[in-house]
C-alpha positions in Angstrom: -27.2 -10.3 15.7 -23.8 -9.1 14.0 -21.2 -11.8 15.8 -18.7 -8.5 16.5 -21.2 -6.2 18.0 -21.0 -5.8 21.7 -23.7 -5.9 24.6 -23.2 -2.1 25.0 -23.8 -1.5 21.3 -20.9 -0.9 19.9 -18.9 -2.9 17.6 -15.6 -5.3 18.8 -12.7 -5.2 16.8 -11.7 -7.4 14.5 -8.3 -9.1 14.9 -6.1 -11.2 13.2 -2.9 -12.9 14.5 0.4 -13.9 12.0 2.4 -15.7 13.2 4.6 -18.9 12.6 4.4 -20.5 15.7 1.2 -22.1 16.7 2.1 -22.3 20.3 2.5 -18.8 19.6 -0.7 -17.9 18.2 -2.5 -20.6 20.8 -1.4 -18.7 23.4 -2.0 -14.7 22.6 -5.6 -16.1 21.6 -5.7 -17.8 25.0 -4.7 -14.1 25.9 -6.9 -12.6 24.1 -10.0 -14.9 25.3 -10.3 -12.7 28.1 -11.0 -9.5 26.1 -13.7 -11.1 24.1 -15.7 -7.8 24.7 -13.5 -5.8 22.9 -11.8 -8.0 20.5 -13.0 -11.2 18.2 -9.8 -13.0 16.5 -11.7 -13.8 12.9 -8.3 -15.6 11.5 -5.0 -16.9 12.2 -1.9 -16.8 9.9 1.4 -18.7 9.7 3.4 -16.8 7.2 3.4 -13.5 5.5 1.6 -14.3 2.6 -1.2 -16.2 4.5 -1.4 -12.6 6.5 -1.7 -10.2 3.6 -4.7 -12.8 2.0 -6.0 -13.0 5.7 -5.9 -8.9 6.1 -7.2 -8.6 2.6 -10.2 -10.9 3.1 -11.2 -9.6 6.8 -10.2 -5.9 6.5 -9.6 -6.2 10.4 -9.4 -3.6 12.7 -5.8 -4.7 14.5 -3.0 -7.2 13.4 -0.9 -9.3 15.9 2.2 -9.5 13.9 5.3 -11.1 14.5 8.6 -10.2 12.7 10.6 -12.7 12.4 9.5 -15.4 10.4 10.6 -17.7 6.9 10.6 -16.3 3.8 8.7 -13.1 4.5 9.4 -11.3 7.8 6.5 -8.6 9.7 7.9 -5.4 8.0 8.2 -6.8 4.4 4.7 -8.2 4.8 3.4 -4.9 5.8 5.2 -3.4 2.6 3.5 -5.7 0.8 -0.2 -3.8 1.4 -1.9 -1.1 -0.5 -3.1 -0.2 2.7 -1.2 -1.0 6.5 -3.5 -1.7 9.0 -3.1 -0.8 12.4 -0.4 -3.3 14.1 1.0 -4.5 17.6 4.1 -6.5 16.7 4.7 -9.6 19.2 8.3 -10.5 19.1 10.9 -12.0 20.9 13.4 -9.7 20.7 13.5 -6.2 21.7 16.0 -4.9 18.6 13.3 -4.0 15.9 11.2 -2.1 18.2 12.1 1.5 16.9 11.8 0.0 13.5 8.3 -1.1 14.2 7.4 2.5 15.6 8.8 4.0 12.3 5.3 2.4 10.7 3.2 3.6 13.0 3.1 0.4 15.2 0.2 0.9 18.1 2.7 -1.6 20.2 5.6 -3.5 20.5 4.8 -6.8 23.2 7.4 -9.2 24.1 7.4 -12.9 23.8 6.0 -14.6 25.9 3.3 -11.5 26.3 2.7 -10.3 29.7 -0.9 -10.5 30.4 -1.5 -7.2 32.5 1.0 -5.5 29.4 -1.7 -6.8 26.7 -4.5 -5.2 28.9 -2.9 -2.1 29.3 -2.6 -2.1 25.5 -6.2 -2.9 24.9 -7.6 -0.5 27.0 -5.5 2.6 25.2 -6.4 1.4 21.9 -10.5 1.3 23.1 -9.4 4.9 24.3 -8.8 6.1 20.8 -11.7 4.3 19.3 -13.5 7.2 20.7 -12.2 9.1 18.0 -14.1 6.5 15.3 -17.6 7.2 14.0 -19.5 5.9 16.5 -20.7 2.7 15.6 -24.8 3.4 14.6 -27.6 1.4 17.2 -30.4 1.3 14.3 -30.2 -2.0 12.8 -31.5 -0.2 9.7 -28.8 2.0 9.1 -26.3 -0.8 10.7 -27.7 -3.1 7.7 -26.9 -0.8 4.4 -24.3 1.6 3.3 -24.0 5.1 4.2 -25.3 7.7 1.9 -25.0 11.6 1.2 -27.8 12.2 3.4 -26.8 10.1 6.2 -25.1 12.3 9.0 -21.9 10.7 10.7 -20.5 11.6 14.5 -16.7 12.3 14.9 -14.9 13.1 17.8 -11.2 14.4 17.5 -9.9 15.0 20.8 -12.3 17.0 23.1 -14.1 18.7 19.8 -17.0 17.0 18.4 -18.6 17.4 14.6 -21.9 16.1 12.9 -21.9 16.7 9.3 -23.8 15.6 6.3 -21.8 13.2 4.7 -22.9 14.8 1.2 -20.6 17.9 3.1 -17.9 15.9 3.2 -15.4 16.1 0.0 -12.6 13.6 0.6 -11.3 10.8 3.4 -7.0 11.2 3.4 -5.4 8.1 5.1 -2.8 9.2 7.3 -1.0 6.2 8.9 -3.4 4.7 11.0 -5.5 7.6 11.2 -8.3 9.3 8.7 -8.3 12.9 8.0 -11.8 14.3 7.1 -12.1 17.3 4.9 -15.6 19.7 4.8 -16.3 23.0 5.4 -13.2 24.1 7.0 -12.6 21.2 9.4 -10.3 18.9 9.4 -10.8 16.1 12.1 -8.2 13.0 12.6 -10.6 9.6 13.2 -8.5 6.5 14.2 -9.9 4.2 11.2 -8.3 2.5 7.9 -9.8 3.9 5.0 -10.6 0.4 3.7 -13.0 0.0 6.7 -14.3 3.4 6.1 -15.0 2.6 2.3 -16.9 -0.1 3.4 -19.1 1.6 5.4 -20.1 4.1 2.5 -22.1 3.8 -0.8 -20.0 3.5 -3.6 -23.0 5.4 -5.4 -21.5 8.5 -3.2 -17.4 7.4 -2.6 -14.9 6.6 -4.3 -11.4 5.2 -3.7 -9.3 6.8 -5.9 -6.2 5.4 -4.9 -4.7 4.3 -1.8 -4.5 7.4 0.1 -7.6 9.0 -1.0 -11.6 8.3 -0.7 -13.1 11.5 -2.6 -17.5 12.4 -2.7 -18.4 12.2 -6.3 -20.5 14.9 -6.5 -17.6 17.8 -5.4 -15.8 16.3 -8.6 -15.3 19.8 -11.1 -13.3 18.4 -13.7 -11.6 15.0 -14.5 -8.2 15.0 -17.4 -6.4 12.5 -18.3 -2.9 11.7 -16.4 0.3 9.5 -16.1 0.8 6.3 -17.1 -3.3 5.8 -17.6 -4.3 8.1 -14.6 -7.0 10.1 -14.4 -6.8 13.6 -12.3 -10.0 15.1 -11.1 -10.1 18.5 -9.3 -13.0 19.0 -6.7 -15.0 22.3 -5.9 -12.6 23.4 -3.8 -9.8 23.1 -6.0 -8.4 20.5 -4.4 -6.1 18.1 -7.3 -6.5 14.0 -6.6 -4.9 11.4 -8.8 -6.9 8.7 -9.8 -4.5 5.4 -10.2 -4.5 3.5 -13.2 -6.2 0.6 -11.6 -8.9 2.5 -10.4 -9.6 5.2 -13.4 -10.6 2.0 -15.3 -13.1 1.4 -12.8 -14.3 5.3 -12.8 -14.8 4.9 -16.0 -16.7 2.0 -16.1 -19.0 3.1 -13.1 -19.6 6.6 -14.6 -19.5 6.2 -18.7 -23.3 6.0 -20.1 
């Protein structure tokens, strides 16, 4: 059985905690012992560049990130990512909270954490989760990649949607939300996209560049672009850059 997946079904979320104290870190994970059915700490981190290999190996779900520490402090970490995952910042001062809002921080906990404060914070964030793709109970489909002919359940607010994902044309990562673009909907899901490209078959997605995850078959046209780009325009007209980086793997994958 998958060590994150919960006795209800669903999946816990994967958390990481950076920080330079190990007191520090002993004790939020002490914390965080008694929310084992929501949450599984998979790493630790002392420093800012232990975090971003940490974030970059585990893809987690939530960060425990404090701000002040040597060399590289909790903000210029976070600049540091193609991609910033969602964050609660742990800190012992109160003067960097707005700061920490400004990138889209779920919370802002002081040190030393107040227990009941962590819970309240846990339970909000398993709140939103309802706004994920529901985490599948087949241990078929929980064992491969998601295809075109898969169908996916979002929930954004009280509306729900079930579409083909061979309907869907791109993912756009909005902070620490998803938007989701077919037909005419538009749903928010509160997911990274680098989780999200996990879950799909790079056969059907592709991550164009940070922002985007587009459905290779509503690709109309592809031209060259800036500084080694690519720019492909899908069926509904829509224009996505393709970074350097990546267009050198579109072309590899799709080339004969």
């Amino acid at each position: 059985m998958d060590q994150y997946k919960s006795i209800k079904g669903y999946n816990r979320m994967k958390g990481i905690i950076i920080d330079d104290e190990r007191l520090a870190r002993q004790e939020l994970r002490h914390l965080l012992k008694k929310h084992n059915e929501a949450i599984t700490i998979v790493a630790e981190a002392s420093n800012g560049i232990e975090g971003i290999k940490a974030i970059q190996e585990h893809s987690p779900d939530i960060v425990f990130l404090d701000i002040q520490m040597p060399e590289m402090d909790g903000f210029e970490m976070l600049k540091q990512l193609d991609e910033i995952p969602k964050v609660i910042f742990i800190s012992a001062y109160d003067d960097y909270a707005l700061d920490a809002f400004k990138v889209n921080a779920l919370d802002y906990l002081l040190k030393p954490v107040d227990p009941a404060r962590l819970a309240d914070t846990l339970e909000k964030i398993k709140a939103e989760t309802e706004n994920e793709f529901f985490s599948p109970v087949s241990n078929t489909r929980e064992e491969r990649k998601l295809n075109k002919k898969d169908r996916v359940f979002i929930k954004d607010g009280e509306k729900c949607f079930y579409p083909y994902l061979e309907e869907i044309r791109f993912f756009e990562s909005q902070g620490n939300y998803v938007r989701v673009f077919f037909k005419d909907e538009r749903p928010m899901i509160l997911r990274s996209l680098n989780a999200l490209e996990e879950k799909l078959s790079p056969e059907d997605f592709f991550r164009a560049n940070r922002k985007y995850l587009i459905n290779i078959h509503e690709i109309d046209s592809v031209e060259n672009w800036f500084n080694g780009g690519l720019k492909v325009k899908l069926s509904d007209g829509t224009e996505i850059e393709i970074s350097r980086r990546q267009a050198i793997r579109f072309k590899d994958i799709m080339s004969i």
